[in-house]
N, C-alpha and C positions, 0 to 999 in steps of 0.2 A: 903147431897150434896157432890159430888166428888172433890177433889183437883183442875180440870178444871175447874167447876164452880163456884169457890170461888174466887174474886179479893185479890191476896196475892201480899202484897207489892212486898216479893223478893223470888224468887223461884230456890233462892240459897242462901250459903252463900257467905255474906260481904265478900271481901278480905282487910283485914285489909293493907296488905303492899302493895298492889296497891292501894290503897286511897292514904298513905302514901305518896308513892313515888312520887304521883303527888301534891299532897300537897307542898311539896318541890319546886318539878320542877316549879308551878305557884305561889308561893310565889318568888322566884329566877326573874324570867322574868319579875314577875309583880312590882318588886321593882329595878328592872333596867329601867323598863319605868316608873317610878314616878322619879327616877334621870335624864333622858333624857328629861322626862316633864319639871322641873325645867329648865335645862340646855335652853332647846329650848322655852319654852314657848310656846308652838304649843297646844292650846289648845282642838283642834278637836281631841285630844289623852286620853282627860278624861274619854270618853267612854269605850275603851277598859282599861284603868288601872282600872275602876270601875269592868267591864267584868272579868281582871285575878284575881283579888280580890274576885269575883263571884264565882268564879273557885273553890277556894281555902273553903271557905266555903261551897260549895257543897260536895265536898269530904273528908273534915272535917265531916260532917251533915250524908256523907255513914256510917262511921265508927259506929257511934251513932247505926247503921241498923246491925252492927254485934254483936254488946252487946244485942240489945232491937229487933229483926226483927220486933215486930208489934208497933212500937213507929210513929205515925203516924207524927206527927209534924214533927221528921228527917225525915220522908220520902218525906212529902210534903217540908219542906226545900231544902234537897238537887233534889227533880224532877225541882221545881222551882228556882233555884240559876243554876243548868246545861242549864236549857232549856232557860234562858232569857240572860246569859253571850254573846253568839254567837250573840244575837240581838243587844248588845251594837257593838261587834266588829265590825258587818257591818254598823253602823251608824259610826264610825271612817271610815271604808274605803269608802262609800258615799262622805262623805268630804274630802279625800284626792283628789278624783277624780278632783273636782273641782280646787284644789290649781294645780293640775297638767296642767290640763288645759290653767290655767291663765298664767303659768310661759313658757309654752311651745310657746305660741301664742305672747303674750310680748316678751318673747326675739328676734322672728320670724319676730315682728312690726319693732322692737329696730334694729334689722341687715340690713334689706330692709331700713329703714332707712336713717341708716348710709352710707350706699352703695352709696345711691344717693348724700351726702354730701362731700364722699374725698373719694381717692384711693390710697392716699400718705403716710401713715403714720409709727410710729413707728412700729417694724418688733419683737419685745419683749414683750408688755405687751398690754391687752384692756385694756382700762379703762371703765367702769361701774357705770353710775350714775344712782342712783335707789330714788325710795319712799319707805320709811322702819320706818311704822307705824305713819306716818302723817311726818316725818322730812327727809331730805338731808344725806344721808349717799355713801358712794363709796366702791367700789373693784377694787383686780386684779386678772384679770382671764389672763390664759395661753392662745394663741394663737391658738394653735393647738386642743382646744375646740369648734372650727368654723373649724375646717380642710383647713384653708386658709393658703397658704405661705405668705401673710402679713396679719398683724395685720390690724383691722379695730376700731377705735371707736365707740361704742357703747355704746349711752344716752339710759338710760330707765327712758322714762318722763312719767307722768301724763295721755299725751292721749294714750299712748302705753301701760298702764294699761287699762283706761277706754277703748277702741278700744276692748280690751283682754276679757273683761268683756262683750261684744256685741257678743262675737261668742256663736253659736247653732251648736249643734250635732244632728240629727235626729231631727233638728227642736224645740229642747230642747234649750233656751237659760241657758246659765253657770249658771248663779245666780238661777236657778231655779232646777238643777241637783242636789243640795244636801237638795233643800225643798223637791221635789218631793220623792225622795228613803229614806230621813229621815223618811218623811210622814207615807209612808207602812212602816218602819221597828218602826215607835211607833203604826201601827196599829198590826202587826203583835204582837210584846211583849203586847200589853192588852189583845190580842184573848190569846195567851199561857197562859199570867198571867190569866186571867178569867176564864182559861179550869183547871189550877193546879190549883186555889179557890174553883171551883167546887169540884173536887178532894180532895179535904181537908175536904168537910162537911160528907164525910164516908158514906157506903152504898155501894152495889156493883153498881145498877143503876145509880149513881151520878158518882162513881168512871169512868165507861168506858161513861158516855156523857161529862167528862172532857177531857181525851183519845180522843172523835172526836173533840172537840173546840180545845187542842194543836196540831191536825193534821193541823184545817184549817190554823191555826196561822202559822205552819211551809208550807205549805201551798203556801202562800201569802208571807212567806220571799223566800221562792223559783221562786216563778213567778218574784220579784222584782227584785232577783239578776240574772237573764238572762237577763232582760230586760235593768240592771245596766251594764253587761257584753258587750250583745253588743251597747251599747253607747260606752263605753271603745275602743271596737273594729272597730267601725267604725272614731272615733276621731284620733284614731294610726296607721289606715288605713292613712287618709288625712295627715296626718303630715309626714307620710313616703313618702307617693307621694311629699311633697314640701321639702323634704329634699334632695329626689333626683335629683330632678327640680333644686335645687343649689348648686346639687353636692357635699353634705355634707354625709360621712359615718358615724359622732357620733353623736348624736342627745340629749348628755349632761344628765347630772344626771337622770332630768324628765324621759329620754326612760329607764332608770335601774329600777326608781320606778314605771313605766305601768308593765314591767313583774314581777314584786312583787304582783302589786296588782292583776294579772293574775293570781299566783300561790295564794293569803293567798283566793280570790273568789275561783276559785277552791275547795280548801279544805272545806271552809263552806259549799258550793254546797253539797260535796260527804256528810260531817256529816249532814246535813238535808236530805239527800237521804234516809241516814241511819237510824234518826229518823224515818220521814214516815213509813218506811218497819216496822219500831219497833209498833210504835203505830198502824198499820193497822192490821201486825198480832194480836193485843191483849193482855193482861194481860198472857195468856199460850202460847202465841206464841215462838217461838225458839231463836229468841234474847233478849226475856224478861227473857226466862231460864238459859241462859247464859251470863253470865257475861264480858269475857273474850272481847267482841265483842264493848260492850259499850267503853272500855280502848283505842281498836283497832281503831274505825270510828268515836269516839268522845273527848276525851280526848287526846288522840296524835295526832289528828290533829289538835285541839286548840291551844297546846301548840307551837305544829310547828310555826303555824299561829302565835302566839304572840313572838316566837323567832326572825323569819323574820322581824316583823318587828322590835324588837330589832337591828338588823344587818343595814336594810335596814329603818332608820329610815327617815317619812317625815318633823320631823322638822329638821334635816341636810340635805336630801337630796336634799329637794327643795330651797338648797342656791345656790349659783353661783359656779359651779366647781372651785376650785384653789383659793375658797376664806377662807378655813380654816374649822376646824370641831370642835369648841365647841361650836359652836350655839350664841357668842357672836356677840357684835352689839357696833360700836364706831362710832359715830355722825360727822359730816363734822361737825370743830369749824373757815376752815380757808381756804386761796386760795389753792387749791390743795392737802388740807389733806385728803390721805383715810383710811378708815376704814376695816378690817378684813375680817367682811361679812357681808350678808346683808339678806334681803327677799326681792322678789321681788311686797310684798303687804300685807298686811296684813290681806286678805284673805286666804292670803298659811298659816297665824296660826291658823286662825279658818276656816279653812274651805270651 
């Protein structure tokens, strides 16, 4: 039997200092988002800290491939520790979507609001009364976050969540937007995990009908996340038409965190592209021969992915601009005490 027709795990050698290196790099990001976890409390973040942790094990598990190449366990380790890490990330960004949503429509209830109540007010500070995890807490937000020459007060009450919670995008109601895309992205991680199980019981004919089930699986994480994108895009559509409708050029934290999650979607996109072409070409195929490629379309742009959102984090960024960034929270104890910052639900931490 010729070298093409043998399923070889790796049809090169391991590079030891490119495991390495990312080893590092996901270890580094991934333990800055277990600090930022802490800090924020934003639990729809577990996903991907589990995901860079993933990471890091996988390419621990490569290494094992440059000592041992026919050591099956590391192989099946690190195919399945790469391939299901991405599935956790897009189940964090599924739920961010929704927290965005929620804050962007709520403040938009909270402002029309307030509109209608006075026109007179203080010309220095909003003030900001929120629900933040079942109790009364306050902020102060800058003025110039509404792009108005006077300040407006602005309550954010109870029905201006629940109201928030009512809006549909493509006919998607919100509360339903991170069942739905969680849904496929835990069906998508069984078909992968299923297809690298199979993959594990050795044989060439097992080997490559594991190869088609991780295709389907990536597959179906592909069709989700276009289908996940333009939701996004038609939601950022309408919110720009009623921003401009009242004249407002900044559209506050939430529009920073739509084009994050535009670019970390993106990169998933391209690296399952990249998968696909890998598993369709085959065990001899030209990206399975090469190495250099899997670093290039899959590993550095996970990492990217997990940087951003390091930078662009959502449990800071879904607080109330100008209300502080260490993800702290101080409780209304009195007439007029406010607090640091807030959330505007406690939805924006899970989800």
């Amino acid at each position: 039997m010729s070298d093409a027709e043998k399923f070889v795990f790796y049809r090169y050698t391991v590079s030891v200092a490119a495991a390495s290196i990312f080893i590092a790099l996901f270890l580094v990001t991934s333990l800055y988002h277990v600090v930022q976890l802490i800090q924020t409390k934003r639990w729809n973040m577990v996903p991907l800290v589990i995901g860079g942790f993933m990471q890091v094990g996988g390419y621990a598990a490569r290494i094992k491939g440059n000592h041992d190449p026919w050591n099956l366990p590391g192989y099946i380790a690190q195919s399945l520790l790469l391939l299901v890490a991405p599935v956790l990330f897009a189940a964090t960004i599924y739920m961010t979507l929704a927290g965005i949503i929620v804050t962007a429509v709520a403040r938009n209830i909270a402002i029309d609001r307030a509109k209608t109540r006075t026109s007179t007010l203080d010309e220095d500070d909003i003030t900001l009364a929120g629900i933040a995890a079942g109790s009364n807490c306050t902020s102060t937000v800058s003025s110039t976050e509404l792009n108005n020459s006077k300040a407006e007060d602005i309550v954010v009450e109870p029905s201006h969540l629940a109201a928030a919670m009512q809006t549909t995008v493509l006919k998607i109601p919100v509360v339903w937007i991170t069942r739905i895309f969680v849904t496929a992205d835990i069906v998508a991680l069984m078909t992968q995990g299923g297809g690298g199980g199979m993959m594990s019981g050795g044989g060439k004919s097992k080997m490559e009908m594991g190869e088609k089930i991780v295709l389907a699986g990536l597959w179906i994480q592909i069709i989700a996340f276009l289908f996940f994108i333009s939701v996004g895009v038609v939601f950022d559509r309408q919110e720009r038409i009623v921003a401009k409708l009242k004249g407002e050029e900044k559209r506050g934290a939430w529009g920073r965190m739509m084009w994050v999650l535009y670019a970390v979607s993106g990169l998933i996109l391209v690296r399952n592209l990249f998968r696909v072409i890998e598993y369709a070409q085959g065990n001899d195929g030209y990206l399975m021969r090469n190495e250099v490629w899997l670093y290039l379309f899959d590993a550095l742009l996970m990492w990217v992915l997990m940087v951003l959102l390091n930078w662009c984090h959502p449990g800071k960024v879904l607080m109330v601009e100008g209300a502080g960034t260490n993800g702290e929270m101080e409780m209304e104890e009195g007439r007029g005490r406010k607090g640091q910052t807030m959330e505007l639900d406690e939805m924006n931490r899970r989800g």
